[in-house]
mmCIF file of the C-alpha atoms, coordinates in Angstrom:
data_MODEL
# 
_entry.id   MODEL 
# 
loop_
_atom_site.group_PDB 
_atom_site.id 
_atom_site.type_symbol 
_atom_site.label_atom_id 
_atom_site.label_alt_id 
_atom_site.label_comp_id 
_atom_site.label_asym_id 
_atom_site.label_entity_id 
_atom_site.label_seq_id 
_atom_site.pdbx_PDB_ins_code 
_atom_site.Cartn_x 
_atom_site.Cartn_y 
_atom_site.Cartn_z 
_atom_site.occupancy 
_atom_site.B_iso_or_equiv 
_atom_site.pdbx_formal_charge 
_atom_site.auth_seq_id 
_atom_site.auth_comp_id 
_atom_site.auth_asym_id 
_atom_site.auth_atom_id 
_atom_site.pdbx_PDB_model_num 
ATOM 1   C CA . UNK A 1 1   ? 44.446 39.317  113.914 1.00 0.00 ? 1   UNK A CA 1 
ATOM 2   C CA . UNK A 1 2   ? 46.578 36.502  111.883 1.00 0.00 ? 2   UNK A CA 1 
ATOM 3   C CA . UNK A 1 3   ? 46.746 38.976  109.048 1.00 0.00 ? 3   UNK A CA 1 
ATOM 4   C CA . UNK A 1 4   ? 48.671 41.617  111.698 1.00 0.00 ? 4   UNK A CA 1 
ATOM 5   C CA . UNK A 1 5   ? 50.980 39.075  112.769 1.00 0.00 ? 5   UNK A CA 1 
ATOM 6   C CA . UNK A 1 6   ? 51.664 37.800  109.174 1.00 0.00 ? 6   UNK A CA 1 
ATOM 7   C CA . UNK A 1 7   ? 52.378 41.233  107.908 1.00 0.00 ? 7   UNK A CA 1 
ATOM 8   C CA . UNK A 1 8   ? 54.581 41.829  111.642 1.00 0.00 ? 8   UNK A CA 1 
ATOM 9   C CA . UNK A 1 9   ? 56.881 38.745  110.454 1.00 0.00 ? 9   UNK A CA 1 
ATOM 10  C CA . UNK A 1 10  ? 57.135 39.997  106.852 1.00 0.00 ? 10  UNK A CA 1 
ATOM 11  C CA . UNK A 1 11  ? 58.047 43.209  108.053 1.00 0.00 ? 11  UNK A CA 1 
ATOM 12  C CA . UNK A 1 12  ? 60.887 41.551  110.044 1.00 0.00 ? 12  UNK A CA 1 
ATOM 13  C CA . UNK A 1 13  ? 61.784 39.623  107.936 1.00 0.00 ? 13  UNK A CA 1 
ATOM 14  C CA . UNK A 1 14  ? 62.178 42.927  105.499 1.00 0.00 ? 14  UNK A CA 1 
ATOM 15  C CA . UNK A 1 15  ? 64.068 44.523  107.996 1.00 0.00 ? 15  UNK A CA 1 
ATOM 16  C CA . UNK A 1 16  ? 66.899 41.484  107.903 1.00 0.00 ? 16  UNK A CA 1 
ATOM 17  C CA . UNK A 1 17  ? 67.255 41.952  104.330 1.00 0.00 ? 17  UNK A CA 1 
ATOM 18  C CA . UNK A 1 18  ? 67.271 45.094  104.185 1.00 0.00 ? 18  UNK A CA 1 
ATOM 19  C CA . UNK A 1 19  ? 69.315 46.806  106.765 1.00 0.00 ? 19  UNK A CA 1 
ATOM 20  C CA . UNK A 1 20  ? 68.528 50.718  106.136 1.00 0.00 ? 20  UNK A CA 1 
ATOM 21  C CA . UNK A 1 21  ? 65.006 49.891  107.671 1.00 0.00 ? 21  UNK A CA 1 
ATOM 22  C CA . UNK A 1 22  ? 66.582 49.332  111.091 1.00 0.00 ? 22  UNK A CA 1 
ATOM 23  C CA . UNK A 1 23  ? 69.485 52.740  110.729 1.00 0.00 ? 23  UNK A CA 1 
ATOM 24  C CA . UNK A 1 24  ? 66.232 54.717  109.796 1.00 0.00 ? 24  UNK A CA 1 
ATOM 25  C CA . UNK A 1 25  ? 63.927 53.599  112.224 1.00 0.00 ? 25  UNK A CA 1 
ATOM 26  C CA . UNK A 1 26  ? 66.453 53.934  115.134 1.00 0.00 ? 26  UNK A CA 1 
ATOM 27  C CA . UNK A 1 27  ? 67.246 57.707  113.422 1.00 0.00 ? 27  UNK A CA 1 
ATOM 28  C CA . UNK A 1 28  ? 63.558 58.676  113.434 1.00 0.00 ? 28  UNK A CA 1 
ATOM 29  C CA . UNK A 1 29  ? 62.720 57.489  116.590 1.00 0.00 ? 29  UNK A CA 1 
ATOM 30  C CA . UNK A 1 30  ? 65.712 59.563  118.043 1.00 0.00 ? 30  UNK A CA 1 
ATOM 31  C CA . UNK A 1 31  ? 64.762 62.405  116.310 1.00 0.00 ? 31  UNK A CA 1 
ATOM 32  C CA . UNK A 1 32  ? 61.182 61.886  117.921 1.00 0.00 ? 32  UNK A CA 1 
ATOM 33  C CA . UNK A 1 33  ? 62.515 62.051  121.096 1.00 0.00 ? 33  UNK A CA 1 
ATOM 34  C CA . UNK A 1 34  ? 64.478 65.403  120.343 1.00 0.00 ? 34  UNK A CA 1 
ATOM 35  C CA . UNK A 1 35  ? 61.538 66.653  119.036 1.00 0.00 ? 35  UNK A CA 1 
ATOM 36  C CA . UNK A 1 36  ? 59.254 66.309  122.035 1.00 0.00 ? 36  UNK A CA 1 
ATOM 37  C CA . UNK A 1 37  ? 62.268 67.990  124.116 1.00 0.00 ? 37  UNK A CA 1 
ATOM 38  C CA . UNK A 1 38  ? 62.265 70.624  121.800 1.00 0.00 ? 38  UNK A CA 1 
ATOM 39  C CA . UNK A 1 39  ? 58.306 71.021  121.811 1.00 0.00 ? 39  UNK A CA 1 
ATOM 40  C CA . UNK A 1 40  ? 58.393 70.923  126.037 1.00 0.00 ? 40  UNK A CA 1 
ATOM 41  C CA . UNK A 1 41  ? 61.053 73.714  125.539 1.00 0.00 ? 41  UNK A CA 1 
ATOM 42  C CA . UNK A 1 42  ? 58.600 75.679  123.388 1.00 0.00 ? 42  UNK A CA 1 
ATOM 43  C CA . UNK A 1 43  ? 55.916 75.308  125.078 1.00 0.00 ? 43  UNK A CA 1 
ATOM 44  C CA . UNK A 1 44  ? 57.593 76.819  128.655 1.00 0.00 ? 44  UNK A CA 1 
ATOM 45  C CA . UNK A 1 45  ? 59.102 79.380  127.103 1.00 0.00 ? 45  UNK A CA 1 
ATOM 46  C CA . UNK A 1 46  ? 55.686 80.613  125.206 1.00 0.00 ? 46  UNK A CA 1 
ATOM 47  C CA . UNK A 1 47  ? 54.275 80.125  128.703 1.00 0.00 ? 47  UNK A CA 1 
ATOM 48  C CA . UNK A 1 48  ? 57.418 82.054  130.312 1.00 0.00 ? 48  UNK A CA 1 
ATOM 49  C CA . UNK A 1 49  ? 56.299 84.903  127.512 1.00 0.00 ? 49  UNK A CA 1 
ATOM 50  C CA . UNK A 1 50  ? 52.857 84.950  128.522 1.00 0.00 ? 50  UNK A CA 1 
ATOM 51  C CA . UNK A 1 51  ? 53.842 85.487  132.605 1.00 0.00 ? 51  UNK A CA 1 
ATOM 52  C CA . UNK A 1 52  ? 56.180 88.171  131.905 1.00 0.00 ? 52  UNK A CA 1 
ATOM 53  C CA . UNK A 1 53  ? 53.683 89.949  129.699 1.00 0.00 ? 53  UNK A CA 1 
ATOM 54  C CA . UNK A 1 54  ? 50.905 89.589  132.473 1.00 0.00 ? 54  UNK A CA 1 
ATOM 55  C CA . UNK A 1 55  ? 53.132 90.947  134.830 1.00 0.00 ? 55  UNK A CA 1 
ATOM 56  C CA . UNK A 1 56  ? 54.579 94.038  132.920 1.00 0.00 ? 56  UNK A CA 1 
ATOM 57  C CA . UNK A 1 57  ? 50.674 94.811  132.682 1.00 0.00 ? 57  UNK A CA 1 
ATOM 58  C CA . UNK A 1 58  ? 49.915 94.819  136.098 1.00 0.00 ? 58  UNK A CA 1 
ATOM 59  C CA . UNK A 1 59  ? 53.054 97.249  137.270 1.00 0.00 ? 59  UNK A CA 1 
ATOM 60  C CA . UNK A 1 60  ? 51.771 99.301  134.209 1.00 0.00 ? 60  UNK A CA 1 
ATOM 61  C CA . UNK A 1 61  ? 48.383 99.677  136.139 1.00 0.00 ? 61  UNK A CA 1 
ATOM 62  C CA . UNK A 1 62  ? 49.194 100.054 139.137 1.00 0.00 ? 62  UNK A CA 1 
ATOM 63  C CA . UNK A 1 63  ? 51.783 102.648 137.662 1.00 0.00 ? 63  UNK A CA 1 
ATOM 64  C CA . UNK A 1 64  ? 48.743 104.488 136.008 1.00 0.00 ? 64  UNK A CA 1 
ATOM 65  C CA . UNK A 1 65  ? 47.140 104.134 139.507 1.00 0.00 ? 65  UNK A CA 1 
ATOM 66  C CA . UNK A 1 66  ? 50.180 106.180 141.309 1.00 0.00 ? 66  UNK A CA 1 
ATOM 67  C CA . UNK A 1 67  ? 49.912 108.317 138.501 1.00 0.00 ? 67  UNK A CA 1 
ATOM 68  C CA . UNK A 1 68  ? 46.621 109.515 138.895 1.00 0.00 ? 68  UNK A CA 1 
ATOM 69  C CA . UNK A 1 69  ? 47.256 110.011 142.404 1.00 0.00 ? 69  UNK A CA 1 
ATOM 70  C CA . UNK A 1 70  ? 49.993 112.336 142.139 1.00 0.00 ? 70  UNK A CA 1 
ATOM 71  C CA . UNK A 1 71  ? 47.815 114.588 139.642 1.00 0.00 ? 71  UNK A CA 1 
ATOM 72  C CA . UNK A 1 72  ? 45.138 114.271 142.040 1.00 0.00 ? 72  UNK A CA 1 
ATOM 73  C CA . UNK A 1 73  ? 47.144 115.375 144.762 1.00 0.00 ? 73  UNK A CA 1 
ATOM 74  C CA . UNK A 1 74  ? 48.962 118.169 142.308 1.00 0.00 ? 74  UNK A CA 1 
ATOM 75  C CA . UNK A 1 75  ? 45.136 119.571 141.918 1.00 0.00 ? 75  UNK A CA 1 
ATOM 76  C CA . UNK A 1 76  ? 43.819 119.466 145.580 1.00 0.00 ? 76  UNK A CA 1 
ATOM 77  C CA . UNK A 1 77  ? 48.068 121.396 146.228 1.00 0.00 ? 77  UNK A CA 1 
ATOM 78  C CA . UNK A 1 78  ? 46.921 123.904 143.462 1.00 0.00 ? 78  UNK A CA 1 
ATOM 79  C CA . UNK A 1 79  ? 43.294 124.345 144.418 1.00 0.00 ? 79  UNK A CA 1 
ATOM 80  C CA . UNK A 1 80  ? 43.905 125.156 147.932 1.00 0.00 ? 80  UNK A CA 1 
ATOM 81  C CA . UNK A 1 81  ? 46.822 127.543 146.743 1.00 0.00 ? 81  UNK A CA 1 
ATOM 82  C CA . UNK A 1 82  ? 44.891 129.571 144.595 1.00 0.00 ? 82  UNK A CA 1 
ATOM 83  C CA . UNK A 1 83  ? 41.794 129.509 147.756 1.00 0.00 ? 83  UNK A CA 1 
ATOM 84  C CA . UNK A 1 84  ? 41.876 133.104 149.057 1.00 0.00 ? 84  UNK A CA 1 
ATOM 85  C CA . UNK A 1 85  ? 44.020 133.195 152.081 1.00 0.00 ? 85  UNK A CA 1 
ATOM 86  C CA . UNK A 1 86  ? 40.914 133.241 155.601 1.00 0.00 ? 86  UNK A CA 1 
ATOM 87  C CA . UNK A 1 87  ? 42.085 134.662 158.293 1.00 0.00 ? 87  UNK A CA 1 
ATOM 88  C CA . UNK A 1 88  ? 42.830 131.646 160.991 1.00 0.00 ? 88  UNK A CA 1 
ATOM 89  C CA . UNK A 1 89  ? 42.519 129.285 158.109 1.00 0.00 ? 89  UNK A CA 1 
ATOM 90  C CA . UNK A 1 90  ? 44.929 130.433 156.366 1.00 0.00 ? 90  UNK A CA 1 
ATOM 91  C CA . UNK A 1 91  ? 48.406 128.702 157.955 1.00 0.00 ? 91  UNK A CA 1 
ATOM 92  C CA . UNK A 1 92  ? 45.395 125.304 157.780 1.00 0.00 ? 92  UNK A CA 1 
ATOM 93  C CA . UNK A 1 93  ? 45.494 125.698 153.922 1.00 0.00 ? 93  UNK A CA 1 
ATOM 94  C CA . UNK A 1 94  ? 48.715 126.127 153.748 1.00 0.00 ? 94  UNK A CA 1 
ATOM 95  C CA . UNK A 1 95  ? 49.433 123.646 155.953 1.00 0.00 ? 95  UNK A CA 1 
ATOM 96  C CA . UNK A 1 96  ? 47.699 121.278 153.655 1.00 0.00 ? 96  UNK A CA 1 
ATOM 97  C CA . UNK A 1 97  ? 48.667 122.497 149.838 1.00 0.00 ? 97  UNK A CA 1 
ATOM 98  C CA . UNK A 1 98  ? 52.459 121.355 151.660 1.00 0.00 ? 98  UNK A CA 1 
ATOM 99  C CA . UNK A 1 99  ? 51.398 118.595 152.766 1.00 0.00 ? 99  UNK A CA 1 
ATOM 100 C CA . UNK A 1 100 ? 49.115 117.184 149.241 1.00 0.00 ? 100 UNK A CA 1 
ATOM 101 C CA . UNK A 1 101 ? 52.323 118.638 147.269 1.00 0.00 ? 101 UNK A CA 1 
ATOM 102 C CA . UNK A 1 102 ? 54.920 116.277 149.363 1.00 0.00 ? 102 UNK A CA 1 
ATOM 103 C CA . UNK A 1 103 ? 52.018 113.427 149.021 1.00 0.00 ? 103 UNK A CA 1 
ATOM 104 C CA . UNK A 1 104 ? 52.794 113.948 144.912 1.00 0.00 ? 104 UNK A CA 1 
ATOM 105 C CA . UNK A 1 105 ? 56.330 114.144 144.905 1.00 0.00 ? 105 UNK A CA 1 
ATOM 106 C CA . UNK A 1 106 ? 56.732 110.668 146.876 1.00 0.00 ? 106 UNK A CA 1 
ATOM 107 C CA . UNK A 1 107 ? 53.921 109.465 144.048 1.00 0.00 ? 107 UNK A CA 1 
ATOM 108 C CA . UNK A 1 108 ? 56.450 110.771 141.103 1.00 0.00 ? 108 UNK A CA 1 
ATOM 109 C CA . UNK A 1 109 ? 59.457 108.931 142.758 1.00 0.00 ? 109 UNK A CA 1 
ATOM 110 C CA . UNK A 1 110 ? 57.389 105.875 143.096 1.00 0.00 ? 110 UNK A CA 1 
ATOM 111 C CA . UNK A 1 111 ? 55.704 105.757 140.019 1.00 0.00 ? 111 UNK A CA 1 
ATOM 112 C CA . UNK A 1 112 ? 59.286 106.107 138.102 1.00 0.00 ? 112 UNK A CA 1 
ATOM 113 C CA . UNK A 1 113 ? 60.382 102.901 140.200 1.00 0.00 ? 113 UNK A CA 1 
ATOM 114 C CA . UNK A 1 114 ? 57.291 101.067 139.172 1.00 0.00 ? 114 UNK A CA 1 
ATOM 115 C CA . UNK A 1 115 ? 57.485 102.210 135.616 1.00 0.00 ? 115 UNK A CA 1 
ATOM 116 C CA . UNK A 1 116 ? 61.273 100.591 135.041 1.00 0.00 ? 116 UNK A CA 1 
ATOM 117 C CA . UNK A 1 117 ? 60.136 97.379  136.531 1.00 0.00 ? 117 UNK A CA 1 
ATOM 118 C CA . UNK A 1 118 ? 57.827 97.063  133.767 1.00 0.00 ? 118 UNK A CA 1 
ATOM 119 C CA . UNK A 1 119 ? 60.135 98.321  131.575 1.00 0.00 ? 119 UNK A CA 1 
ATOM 120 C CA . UNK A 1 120 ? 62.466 95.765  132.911 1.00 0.00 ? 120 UNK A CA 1 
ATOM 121 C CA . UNK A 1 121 ? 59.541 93.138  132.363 1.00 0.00 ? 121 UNK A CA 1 
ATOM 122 C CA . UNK A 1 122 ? 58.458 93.994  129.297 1.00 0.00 ? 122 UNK A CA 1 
ATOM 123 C CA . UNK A 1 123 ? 62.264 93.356  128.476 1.00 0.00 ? 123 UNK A CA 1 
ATOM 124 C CA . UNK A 1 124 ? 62.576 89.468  129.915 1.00 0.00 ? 124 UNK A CA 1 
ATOM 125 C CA . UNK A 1 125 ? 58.780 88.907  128.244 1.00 0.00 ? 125 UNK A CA 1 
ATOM 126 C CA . UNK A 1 126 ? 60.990 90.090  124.559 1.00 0.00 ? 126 UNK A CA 1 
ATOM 127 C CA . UNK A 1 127 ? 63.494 87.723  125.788 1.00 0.00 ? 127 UNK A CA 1 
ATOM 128 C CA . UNK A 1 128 ? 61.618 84.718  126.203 1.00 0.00 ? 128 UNK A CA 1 
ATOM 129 C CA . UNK A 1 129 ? 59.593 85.621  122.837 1.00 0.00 ? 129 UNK A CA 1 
ATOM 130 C CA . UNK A 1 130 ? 62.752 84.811  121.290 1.00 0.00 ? 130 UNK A CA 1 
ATOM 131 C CA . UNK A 1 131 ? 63.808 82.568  123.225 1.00 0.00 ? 131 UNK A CA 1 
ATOM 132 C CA . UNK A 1 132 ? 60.006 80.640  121.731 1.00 0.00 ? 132 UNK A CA 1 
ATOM 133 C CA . UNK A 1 133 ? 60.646 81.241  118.452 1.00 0.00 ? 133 UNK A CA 1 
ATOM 134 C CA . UNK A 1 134 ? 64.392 79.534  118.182 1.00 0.00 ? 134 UNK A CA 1 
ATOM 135 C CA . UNK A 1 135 ? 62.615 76.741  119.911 1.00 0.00 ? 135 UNK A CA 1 
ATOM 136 C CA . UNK A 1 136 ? 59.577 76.948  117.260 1.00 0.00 ? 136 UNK A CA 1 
ATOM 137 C CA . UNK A 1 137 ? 61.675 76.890  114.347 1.00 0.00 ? 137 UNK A CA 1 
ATOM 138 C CA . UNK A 1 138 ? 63.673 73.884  115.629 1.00 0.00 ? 138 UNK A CA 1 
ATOM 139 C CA . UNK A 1 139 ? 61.095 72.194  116.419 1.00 0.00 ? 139 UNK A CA 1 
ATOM 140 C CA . UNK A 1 140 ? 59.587 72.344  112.716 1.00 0.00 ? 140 UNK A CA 1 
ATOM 141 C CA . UNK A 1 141 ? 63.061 71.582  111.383 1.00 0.00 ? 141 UNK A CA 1 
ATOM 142 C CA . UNK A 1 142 ? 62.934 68.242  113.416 1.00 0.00 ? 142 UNK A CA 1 
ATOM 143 C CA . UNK A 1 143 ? 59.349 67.775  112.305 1.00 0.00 ? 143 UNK A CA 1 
ATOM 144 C CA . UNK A 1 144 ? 60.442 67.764  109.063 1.00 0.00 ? 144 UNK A CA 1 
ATOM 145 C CA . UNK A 1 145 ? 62.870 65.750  109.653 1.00 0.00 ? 145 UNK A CA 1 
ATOM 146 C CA . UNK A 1 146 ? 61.223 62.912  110.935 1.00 0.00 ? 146 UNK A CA 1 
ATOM 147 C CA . UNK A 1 147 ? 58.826 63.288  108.081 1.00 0.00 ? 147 UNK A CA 1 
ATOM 148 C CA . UNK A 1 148 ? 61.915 63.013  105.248 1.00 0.00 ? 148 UNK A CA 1 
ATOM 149 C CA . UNK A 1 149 ? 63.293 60.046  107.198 1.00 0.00 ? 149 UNK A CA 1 
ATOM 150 C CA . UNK A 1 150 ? 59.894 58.321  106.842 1.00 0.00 ? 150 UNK A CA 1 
ATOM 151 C CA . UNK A 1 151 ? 60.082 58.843  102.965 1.00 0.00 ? 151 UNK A CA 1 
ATOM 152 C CA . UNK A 1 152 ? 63.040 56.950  103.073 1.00 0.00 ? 152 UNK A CA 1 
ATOM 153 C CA . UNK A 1 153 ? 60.813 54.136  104.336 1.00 0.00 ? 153 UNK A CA 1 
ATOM 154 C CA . UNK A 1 154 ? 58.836 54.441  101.302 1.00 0.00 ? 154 UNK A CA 1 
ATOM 155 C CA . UNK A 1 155 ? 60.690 55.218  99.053  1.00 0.00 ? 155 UNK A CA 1 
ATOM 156 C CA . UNK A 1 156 ? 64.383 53.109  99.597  1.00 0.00 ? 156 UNK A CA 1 
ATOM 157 C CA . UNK A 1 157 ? 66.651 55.890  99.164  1.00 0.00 ? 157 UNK A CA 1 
ATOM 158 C CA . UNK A 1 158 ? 69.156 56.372  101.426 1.00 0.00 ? 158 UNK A CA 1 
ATOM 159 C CA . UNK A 1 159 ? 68.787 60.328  100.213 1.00 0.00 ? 159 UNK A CA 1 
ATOM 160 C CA . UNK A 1 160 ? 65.653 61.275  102.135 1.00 0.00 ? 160 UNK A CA 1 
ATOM 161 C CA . UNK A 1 161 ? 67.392 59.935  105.218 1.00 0.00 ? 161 UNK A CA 1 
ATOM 162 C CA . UNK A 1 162 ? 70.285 61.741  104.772 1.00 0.00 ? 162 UNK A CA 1 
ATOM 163 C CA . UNK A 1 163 ? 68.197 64.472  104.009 1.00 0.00 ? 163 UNK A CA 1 
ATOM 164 C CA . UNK A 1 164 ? 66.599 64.308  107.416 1.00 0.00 ? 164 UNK A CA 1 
ATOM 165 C CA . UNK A 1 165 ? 69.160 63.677  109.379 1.00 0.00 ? 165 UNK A CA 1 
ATOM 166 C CA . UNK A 1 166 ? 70.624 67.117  107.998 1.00 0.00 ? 166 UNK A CA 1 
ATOM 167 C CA . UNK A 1 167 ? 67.236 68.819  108.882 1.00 0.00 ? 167 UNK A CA 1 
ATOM 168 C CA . UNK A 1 168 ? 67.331 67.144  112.379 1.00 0.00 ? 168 UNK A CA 1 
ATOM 169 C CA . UNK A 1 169 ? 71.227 68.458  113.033 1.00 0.00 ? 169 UNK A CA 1 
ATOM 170 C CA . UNK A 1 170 ? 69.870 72.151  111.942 1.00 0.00 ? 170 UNK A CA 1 
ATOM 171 C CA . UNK A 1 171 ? 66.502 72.027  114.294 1.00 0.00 ? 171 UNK A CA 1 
ATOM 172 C CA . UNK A 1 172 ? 68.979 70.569  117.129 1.00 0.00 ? 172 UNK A CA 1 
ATOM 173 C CA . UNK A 1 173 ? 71.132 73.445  116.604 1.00 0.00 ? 173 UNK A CA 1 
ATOM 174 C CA . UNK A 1 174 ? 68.760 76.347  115.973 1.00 0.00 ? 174 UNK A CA 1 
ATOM 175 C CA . UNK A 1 175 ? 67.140 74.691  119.380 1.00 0.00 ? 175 UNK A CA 1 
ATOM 176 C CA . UNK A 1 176 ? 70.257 74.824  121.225 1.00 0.00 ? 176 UNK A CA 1 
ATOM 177 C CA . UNK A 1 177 ? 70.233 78.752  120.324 1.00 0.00 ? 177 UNK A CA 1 
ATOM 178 C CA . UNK A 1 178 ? 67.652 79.420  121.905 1.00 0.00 ? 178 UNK A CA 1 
ATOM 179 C CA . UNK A 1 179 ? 69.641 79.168  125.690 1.00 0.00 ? 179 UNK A CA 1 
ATOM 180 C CA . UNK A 1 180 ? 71.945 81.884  124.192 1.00 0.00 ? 180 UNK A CA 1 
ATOM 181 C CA . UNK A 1 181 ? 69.265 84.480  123.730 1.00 0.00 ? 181 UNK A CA 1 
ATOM 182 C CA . UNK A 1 182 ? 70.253 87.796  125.378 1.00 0.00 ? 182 UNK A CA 1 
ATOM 183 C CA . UNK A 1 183 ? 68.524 90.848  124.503 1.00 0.00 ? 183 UNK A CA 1 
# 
C-alpha cells in the first residue's frame, strides 16, 4: 500500500512538471465518454435492426398463410366448377364455387396489403443497419483514438495526441451521420 501512494505522489508530482499529462488525460477521458455514447447508440440501433427484421418475418408468414388460403380456396372454386352439374344441387355448387372464389379474391387484396408492410419493414430494418454501421465505425475511430492519446502518455509526444484527437473528431462525425441516414 505505501508503494501505491508513493508512486500516486510521483505521478502528481509528474503531472506539475509536465503539463501535457493533464491536456491528455482530460482529452482521453472525454473521448471515453463519447465513446460509450457512441457504443449505447450502436448497440440500439443493432437492436432496432434486429426488431424490424423479426417483424418483416412475421408479416412474411402470415402473408404465406393468406396465401395459401386463397389457392386453397381457388381449388375448392375450381373443383366444384368442374363437379358435374346434379340436378337440385346444382344452384348449391354453384352457390358455393361463388362464394370460395369471393373468399380468394378478399385473400389476394389482403395478402398484397400484408406483403408491402413487410416490404415497408424490411425497408426501416435496411435503415437502421446503416444507421449501426455509421455508429460502428465511429465508435472504432474513437477507440482508436483513445488508444493514440494513451501513447502520448508513453511516449511524450505531443503527435500521438494530436493524432487522436483527429481520430476522435472523425468517429464524432461519422457518428453524428448516422441520424442522417435515409434510405
Amino acid at each position: 500500500m505505501p508503494d501505491e501512494i508513493t508512486e500516486a505522489r510521483e505521478r502528481a508530482e509528474e503531472a506539475e512538471h509536465n503539463p501535457l499529462i493533464l491536456r491528455v488525460s482530460v482529452t482521453m477521458a472525454v473521448i471515453a465518454v463519447l465513446l460509450s455514447g457512441v457504443a449505447l447508440l450502436s448497440h440500439r440501433a443493432h437492436t432496432e435492426e434486429i426488431l424490424k427484421q423479426s417483424q418483416a418475418s412475421d408479416r412474411w408468414s402470415y402473408m404465406q398463410a393468406k396465401n395459401i388460403r386463397m389457392h386453397t380456396y381457388n381449388l375448392f372454386a375450381d373443383m366444384l366448377n368442374l363437379a358435374p352439374p346434379a340436378g337440385a344441387n346444382a344452384e348449391k355448387l354453384k352457390s358455393k364455387a361463388e362464394s370460395y372464389s369471393k373468399q380468394a379474391e378478399r385473400y389476394k387484396d389482403e395478402v398484397k396489403e400484408i406483403q408491402k408492410e413487410a416490404e415497408a419493414l424490411e425497408h426501416e430494418r435496411d435503415e437502421e443497419q446503416q444507421r449501426a454501421n455509421r455508429f460502428d465505425l465511429g465508435e472504432v475511430l474513437l477507440e482508436a483514438a483513445v488508444v493514440l492519446a494513451s501513447l502520448t502518455m508513453l511516449t511524450k509526444k505531443q503527435f500521438y495526441w494530436f493524432l487522436g484527437m483527429a481520430l476522435a473528431l472523425a468517429g464524432v462525425a461519422v457518428a453524428a451521420t448516422g441520424f442522417l441516414v435515409h434510405v
